[in-house]
C-alpha positions in Angstrom: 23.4 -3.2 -7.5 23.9 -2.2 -3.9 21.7 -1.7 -1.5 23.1 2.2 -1.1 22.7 2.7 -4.9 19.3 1.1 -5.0 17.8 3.8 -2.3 19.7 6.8 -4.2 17.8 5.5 -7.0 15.1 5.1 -5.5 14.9 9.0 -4.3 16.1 10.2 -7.4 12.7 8.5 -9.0 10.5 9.7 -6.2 12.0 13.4 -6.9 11.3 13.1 -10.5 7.4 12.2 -9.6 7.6 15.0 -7.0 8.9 17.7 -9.5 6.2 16.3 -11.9 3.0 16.3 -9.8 3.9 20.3 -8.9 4.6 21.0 -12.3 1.0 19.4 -13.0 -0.5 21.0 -10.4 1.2 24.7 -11.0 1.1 24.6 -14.6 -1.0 21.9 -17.0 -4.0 21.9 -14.1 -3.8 25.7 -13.7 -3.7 26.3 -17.7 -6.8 23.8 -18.1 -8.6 25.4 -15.4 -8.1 28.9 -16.7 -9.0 27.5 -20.2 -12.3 25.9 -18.9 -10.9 22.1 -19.6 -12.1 20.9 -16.0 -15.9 20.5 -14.9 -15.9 18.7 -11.2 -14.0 16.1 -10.0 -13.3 13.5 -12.2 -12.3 16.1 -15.1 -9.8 16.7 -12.6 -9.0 13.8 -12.0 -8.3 12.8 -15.7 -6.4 15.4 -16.3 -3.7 15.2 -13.5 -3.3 11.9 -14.7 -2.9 12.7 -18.3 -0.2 15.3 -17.3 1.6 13.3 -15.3 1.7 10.3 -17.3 2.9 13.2 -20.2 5.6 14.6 -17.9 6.8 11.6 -16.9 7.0 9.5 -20.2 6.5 6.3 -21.3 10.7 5.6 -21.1 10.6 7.0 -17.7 7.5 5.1 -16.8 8.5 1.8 -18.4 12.5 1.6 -17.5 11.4 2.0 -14.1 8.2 -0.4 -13.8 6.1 2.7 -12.6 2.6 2.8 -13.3 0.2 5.4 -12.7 -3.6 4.2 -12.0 -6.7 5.8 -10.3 -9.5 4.9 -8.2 -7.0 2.3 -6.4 -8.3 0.4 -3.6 -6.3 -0.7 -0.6 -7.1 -1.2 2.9 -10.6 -0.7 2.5 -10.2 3.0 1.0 -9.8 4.3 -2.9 -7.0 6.9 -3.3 -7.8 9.3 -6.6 -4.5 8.6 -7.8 -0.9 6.6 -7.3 2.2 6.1 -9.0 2.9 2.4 -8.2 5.6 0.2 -9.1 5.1 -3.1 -10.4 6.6 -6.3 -11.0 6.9 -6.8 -14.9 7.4 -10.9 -15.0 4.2 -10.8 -12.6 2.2 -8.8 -15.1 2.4 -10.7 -17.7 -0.3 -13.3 -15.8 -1.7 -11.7 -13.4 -4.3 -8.9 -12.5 -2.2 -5.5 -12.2 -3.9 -5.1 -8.8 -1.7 -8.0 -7.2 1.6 -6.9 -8.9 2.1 -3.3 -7.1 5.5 -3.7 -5.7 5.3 -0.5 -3.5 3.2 2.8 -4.1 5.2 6.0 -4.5 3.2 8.5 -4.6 -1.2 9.1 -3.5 -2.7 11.9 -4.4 -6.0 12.7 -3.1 -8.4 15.2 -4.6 -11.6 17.5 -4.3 -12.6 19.6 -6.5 -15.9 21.7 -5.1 -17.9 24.7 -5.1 -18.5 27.4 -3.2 -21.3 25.6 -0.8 -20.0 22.8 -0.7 -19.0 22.0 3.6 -15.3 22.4 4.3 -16.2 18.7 5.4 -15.5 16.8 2.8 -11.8 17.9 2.6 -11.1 17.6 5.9 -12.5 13.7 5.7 -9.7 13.6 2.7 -6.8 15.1 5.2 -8.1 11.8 7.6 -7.8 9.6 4.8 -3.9 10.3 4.1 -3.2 11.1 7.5 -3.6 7.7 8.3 -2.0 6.3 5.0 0.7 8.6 6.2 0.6 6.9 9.8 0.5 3.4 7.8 3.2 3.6 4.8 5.4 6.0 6.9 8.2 8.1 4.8 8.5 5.7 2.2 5.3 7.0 0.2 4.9 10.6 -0.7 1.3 11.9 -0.2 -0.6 14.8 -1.8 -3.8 16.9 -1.7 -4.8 18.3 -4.2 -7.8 20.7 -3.6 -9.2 22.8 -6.0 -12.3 25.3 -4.2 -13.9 27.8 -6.0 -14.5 30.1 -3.5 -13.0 33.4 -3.1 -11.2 34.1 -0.3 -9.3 37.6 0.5 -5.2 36.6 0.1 -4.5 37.2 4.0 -7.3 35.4 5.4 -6.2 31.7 3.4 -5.1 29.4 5.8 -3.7 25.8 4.9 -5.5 22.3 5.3 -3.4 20.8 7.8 -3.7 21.9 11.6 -0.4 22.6 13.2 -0.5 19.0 14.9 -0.8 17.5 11.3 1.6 19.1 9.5 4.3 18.2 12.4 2.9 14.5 11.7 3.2 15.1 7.9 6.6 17.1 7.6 8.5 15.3 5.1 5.9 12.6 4.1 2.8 15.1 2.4 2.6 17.8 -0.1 -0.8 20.4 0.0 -1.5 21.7 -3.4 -4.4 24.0 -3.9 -6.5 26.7 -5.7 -9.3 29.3 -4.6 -10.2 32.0 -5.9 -8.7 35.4 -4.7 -11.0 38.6 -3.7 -9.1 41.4 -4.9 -7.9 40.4 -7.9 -10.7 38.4 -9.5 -8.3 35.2 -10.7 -7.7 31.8 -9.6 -4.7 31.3 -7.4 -2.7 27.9 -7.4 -0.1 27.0 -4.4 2.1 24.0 -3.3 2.8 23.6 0.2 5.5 21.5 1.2 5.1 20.2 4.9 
């Protein structure tokens, strides 16, 4: 295969996993949410990576040698979620850890109430700001922040400053949910730097 054919594969995977993690966020996470399925975090947590792994597929998943793990450590930090490619003839005897060929995708999540300090999400934004300033364009990066506070529609401002979204533009994805003032519901956005 060429080297021109491998990269247009190569996008047309990452755009599958792209389409897939909004459709997660927008739709599955939004219906369990409304349907009281997710308590904190790590209900979160398990459920974006049920969906995904559903929306994806097992052919899609296993033709490609993509795997899908949280809590993954590297460089000293653990990233809620990544879609990884592995080496298969490596797998077979060795910890999965030290097969990742690349990591496509890092999602990074919070899921908080009302009190809870801005703070903690903004320590997130650092986190994959610098994986973003580290891996470059060839890793697609989320956040995926769920707050249940309520906000008024016009006031709701996004995550990134203006300075990280111009470092971010092309490379992050910022998906989130508060809770609107007028209308008493839940509202879920993707944001597309």
């Amino acid at each position: 295969m060429t080297r021109r054919k491998v990269v247009n594969m190569n996008e047309k995977i990452s755009q599958i996993i792209h389409l897939a993690i909004k459709d997660v966020w927008l739709n599955d996470l939004k219906n369990d949410y409304t349907n009281h399925f997710l308590l904190k975090e790590d209900s979160l947590k398990n459920a974006f990576y049920f969906h995904l792994r559903t929306r994806l597929g097992e052919a899609f998943l296993n033709e490609n040698h993509l795997r899908i793990f949280t809590e993954y450590y590297v460089e000293g930090e653990r990233i809620d979620l990544v879609v990884v490619e592995i080496d298969p003839v490596r797998a077979e005897g060795n910890y999965l850890g030290d097969v990742v060929k690349r990591v496509l995708a890092v999602v990074e999540m919070k899921y908080k109430g009302c009190f809870v300090s801005d703070t903690v999400f903004y320590k997130d934004i650092e986190k994959v700001m610098s994986f973003i300033n580290s891996w470059g364009s060839n890793t697609s990066h989320y956040i995926a922040f769920l707050q249940e506070k309520y906000f008024k529609r016009e006031e709701v401002v996004n995550w990134l400053s203006d300075e990280q979204a111009v470092t971010a533009s092309g490379k992050l994805t910022e998906l989130y949910a508060y809770w609107d003032e007028d209308s008493d519901e839940a509202v879920w956005r993707v944001v597309e730097y």
